[in-house]
Structure formats: C-alpha cells, structure tokens
C-alpha positions in Angstrom: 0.0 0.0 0.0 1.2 3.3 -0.8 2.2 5.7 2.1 1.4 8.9 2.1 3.2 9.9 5.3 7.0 9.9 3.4 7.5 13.8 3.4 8.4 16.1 0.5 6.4 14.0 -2.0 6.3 15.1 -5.5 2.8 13.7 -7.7 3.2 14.5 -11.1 0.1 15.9 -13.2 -1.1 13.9 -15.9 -4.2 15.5 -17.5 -5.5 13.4 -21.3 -8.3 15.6 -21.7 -9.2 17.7 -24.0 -9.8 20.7 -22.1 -8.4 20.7 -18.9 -7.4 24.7 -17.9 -3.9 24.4 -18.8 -2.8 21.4 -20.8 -6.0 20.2 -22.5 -5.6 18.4 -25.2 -1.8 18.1 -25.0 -1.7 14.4 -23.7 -4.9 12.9 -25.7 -2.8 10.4 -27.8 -1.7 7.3 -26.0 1.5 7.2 -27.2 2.3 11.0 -26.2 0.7 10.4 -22.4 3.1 7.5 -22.4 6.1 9.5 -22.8 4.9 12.2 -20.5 4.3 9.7 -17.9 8.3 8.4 -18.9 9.2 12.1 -18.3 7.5 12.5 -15.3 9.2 9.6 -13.7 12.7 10.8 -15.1 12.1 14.1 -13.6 11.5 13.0 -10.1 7.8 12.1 -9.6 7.1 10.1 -6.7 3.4 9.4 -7.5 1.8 10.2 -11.6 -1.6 11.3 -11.0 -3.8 10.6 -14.7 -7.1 12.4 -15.2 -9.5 12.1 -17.4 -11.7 15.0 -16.7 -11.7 18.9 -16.4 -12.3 20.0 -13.4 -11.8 23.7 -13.7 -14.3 26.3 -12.9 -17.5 25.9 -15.2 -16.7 22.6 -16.0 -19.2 20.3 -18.1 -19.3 16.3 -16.6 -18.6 13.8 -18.5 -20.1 10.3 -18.5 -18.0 7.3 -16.4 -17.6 5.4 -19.6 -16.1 8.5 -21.4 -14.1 9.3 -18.7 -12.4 5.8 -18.8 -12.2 5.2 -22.4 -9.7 8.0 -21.8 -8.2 6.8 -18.7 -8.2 2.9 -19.1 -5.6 2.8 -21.9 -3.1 4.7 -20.9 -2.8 3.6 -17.4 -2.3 -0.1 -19.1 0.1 1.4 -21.4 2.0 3.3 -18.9 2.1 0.3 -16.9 3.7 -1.3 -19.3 6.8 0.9 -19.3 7.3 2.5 -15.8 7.4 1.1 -11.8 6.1 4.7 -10.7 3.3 4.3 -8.7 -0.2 5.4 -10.2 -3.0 7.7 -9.0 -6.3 8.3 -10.7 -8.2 11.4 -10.5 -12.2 10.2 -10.0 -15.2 10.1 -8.2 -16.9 7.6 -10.3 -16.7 4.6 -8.6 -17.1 2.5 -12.1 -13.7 3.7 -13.0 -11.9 3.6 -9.9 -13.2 -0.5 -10.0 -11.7 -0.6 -13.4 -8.6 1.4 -12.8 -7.6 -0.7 -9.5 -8.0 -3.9 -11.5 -5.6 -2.4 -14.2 -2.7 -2.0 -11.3 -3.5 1.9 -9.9 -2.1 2.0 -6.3 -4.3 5.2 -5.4 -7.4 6.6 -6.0 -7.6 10.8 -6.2 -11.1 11.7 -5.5 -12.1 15.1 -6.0 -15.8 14.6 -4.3 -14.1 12.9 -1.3 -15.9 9.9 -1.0 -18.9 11.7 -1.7 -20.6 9.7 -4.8 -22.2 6.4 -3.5 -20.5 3.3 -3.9 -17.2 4.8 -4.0 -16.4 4.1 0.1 -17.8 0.5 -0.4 -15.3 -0.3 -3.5 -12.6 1.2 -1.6 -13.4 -0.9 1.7 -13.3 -4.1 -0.5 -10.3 -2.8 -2.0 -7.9 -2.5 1.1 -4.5 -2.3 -0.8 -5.3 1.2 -2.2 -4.9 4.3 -1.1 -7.3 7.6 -1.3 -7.1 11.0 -1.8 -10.1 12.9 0.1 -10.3 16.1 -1.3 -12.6 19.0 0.2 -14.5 20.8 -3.1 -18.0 21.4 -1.7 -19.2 24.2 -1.3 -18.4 26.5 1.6 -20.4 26.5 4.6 -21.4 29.5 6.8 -18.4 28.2 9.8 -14.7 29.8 9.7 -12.8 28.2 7.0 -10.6 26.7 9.5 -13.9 25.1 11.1 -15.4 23.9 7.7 -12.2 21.9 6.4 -12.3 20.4 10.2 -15.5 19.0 10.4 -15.2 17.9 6.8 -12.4 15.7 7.6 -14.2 14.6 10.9 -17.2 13.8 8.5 -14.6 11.8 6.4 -12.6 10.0 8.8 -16.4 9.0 10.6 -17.1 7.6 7.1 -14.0 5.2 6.5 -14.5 3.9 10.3 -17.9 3.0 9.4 -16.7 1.1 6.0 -13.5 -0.2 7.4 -11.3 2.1 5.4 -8.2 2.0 7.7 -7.0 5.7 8.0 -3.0 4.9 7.3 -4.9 4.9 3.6 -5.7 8.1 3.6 -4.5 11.9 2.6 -6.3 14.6 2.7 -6.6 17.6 0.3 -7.6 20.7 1.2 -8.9 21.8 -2.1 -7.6 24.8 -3.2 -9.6 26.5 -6.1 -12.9 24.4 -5.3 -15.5 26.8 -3.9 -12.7 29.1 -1.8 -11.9 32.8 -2.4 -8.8 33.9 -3.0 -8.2 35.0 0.3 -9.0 31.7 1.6 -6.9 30.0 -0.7 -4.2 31.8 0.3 -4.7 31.0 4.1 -4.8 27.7 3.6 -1.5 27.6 1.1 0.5 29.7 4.1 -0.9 28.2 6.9 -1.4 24.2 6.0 -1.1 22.8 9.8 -4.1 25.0 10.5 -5.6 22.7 7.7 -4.3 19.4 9.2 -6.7 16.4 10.6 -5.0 15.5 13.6 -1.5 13.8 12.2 -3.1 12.7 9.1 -1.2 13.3 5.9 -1.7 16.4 3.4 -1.5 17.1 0.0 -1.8 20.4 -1.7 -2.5 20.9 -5.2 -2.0 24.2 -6.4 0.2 24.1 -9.5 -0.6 27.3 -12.2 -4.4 27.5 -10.5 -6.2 30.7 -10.4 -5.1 31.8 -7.3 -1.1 32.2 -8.6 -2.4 34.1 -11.7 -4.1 36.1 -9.0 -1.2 37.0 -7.3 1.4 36.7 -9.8 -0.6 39.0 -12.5 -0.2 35.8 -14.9 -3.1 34.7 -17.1 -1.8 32.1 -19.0 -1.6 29.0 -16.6 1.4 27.4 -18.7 3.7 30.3 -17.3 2.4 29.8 -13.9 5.3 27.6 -13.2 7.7 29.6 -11.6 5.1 30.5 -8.7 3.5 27.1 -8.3 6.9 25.4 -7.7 7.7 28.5 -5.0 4.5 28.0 -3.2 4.4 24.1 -3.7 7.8 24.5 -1.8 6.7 26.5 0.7 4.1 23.9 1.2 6.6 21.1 1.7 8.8 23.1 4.2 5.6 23.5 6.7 5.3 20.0 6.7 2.6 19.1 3.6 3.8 15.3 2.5 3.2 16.0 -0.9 2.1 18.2 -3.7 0.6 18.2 -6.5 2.5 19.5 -9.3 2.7 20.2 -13.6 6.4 21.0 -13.5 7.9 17.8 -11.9 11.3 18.8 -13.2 11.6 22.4 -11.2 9.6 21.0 -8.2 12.6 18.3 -7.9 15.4 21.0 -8.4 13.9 23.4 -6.0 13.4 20.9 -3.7 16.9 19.3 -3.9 18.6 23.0 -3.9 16.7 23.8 -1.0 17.7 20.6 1.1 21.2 21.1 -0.2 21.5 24.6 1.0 19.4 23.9 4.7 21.5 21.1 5.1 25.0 23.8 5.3 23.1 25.1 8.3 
C-alpha cells in the first residue's frame, strides 16, 4: 500500500483531456501520455496522477464510460513501461473499479468519498490508497472550522466502511469553492488545515489563485510560482504536492535541502 506519510512527496500531473485549464488536449494520444508519464518519472515524480476529466471552474461532466475510455488505456500502457506508482483522479466509482484492476495504487477523488459506492469499493479494496479532497461548497463556519468538520465527516465515514485511515491523505482543495483569500490562508498556513497527524497534499500548480497574485493569465507560465508556493508547502510540513512542472519541483526541492543542510 502506498504511504502517504514519506515527506516532501512530489505527484506528477497527468491531464488526457481535451480541455483541462492548462494542458487540455496536450496528452490525448496514447502514445504521447506515455512519454509524459516516462518524463515525469525521469524528472523525479514520486506518484503520476492521470485524469481524465476537467475540473476547472465551469466545468461540463462527463459520463464514467467516457471518462475511462480516456483513462483505461493509458494507465495499461503506462504500466507497461514505468514502476512509478499510479494515482487516478475520480469520483466515479465505475472507474476507480476498473482502474484498481488495471494496477493503480491510489485513487484521487475530488468529491471525497462523496458519490455512493465509492467508500464501499474502496473498503473491498484495502491495498489502495485515497485521496479525500474537500470541493464542496463553503459553509457558513470559519474556513478553519469547515475543512475540520469535513475531515471529521470523512474519517467517521472510513471507520464505518473499514477504510483503515494509514490509507488516507487529505486535500484541502484549493480553487474548489474558496476565495482567494481563503486560498491563500490555507497555502500559508497548512497545519491550520491538518486532521490530527493525518497526511496532506496540496494541489496548487498554475491554479487561479497564482495568476491572482502573480498577475499571470496564461496558466502554462504559472510555473515559476506554483513550484515556489508548492515549496513553501513542503517546508511547513505538507507530504506531498501536486504538481505540472515535476522537473523544477525536484530542483527546487533538492537545492533547497542542499542549501538547509549547510546550516
């Protein structure tokens, strides 16, 4: 089982959609995932996260079967040709079932356990892990308070289905229903965002947010920023992130152990 409490984590994106926000359409071809996947491993991923739907603001759903006729063949092809562990990015328990029997050691889900069936598939599935992200919509408590009982809600949930907690990371969501302000407080501040001791990972590579503060509004030069605050997020502790740019996460990261280490 894969564990998510090794610190300074780096999961590398891998979006074959057509329209995600910043690399839609880039990855679509089988063969061309395949060698992203192969340089995402090169570069330093720990963990290649495939999606197979948008999720950016405004978003239109696509169907489960759609969703893993783009999915389901490049997970087997990529299995193929790397050892890198493998995360998919769903809610629909149809494809998670189908993705798990095709070798993916972790399921990504966006809804956080929140479409029915997917709790049962994962208790009958006890050698992967989850990824329970917070992306409904905000509730009248602190920010602070809302995250909280979300993840009490959460960890209640995988008690009651036998989903052993050393499974599970949580994700704080970052873009899904927050202002930028809150976004932000939640990107500086990540232990107030903590469950207890359970592990985090932050996702904010070339998101609104950084355009926001950076002044950038084209999400493929976004980089520069997402690996800085990505950093920042591993240095207060967050076990891993989320990132596009595998390459300058791992160079930041290994300059910036190289350098506290002289200390």
């Amino acid at each position: 089982m894969f564990d998510f409490t090794k610190k300074q984590q780096i999961m590398g994106i891998l979006n074959v959609t057509p329209d995600s926000f910043s690399d839609g359409g880039h990855y679509t071809d089988i063969e061309a995932a395949v060698e992203q996947a192969e340089a995402l491993a090169l570069a330093g991923a720990d963990v290649i996260d495939i999606g197979g739907q948008s999720t950016r603001p405004g978003y239109q759903e696509i169907t489960p079967a759609e969703e893993l006729a783009r999915i389901l063949p490049v997970v087997e092809a990529v299995k193929q040709r790397i050892s890198v562990p493998l995360s998919v990015d769903t809610y629909f328990p149809e494809v998670a079932q189908a993705v798990i029997s095709a070798g993916v050691e972790i399921i990504n889900d966006i809804q956080g356990l929140g479409q029915p069936g997917m709790a049962e598939l994962l208790a009958a599935n006890p050698e992967v892990a989850v990824v329970i992200m917070h992306s409904r919509k905000r509730r009248e408590s602190s920010l602070i308070a809302d995250l909280q009982e979300f993840y009490q809600e959460k960890v209640t949930q995988c008690q009651q289905y036998g989903i052993s907690l050393e499974r599970v990371a949580f994700d704080p969501g970052v873009g899904f229903h927050k202002s930028v302000a809150e976004n932000l407080a939640i990107m500086a501040q990540p232990q107030d965002f903590r469950f207890e001791k359970l592990p985090l990972l932050y996702g904010v590579s070339r998101k609104r947010t950084i355009g926001t503060v950076t002044g950038e509004t084209n999400p493929l030069e976004r980089d520069y920023a997402s690996v800085t605050a990505s950093l920042f997020a591993l240095e207060q502790g967050v076990e891993m992130v989320r990132v596009h740019n595998v390459a300058g996460m791992k160079q930041a990261l290994t300059m910036w152990e190289a350098l506290k280490n002289l200390n």
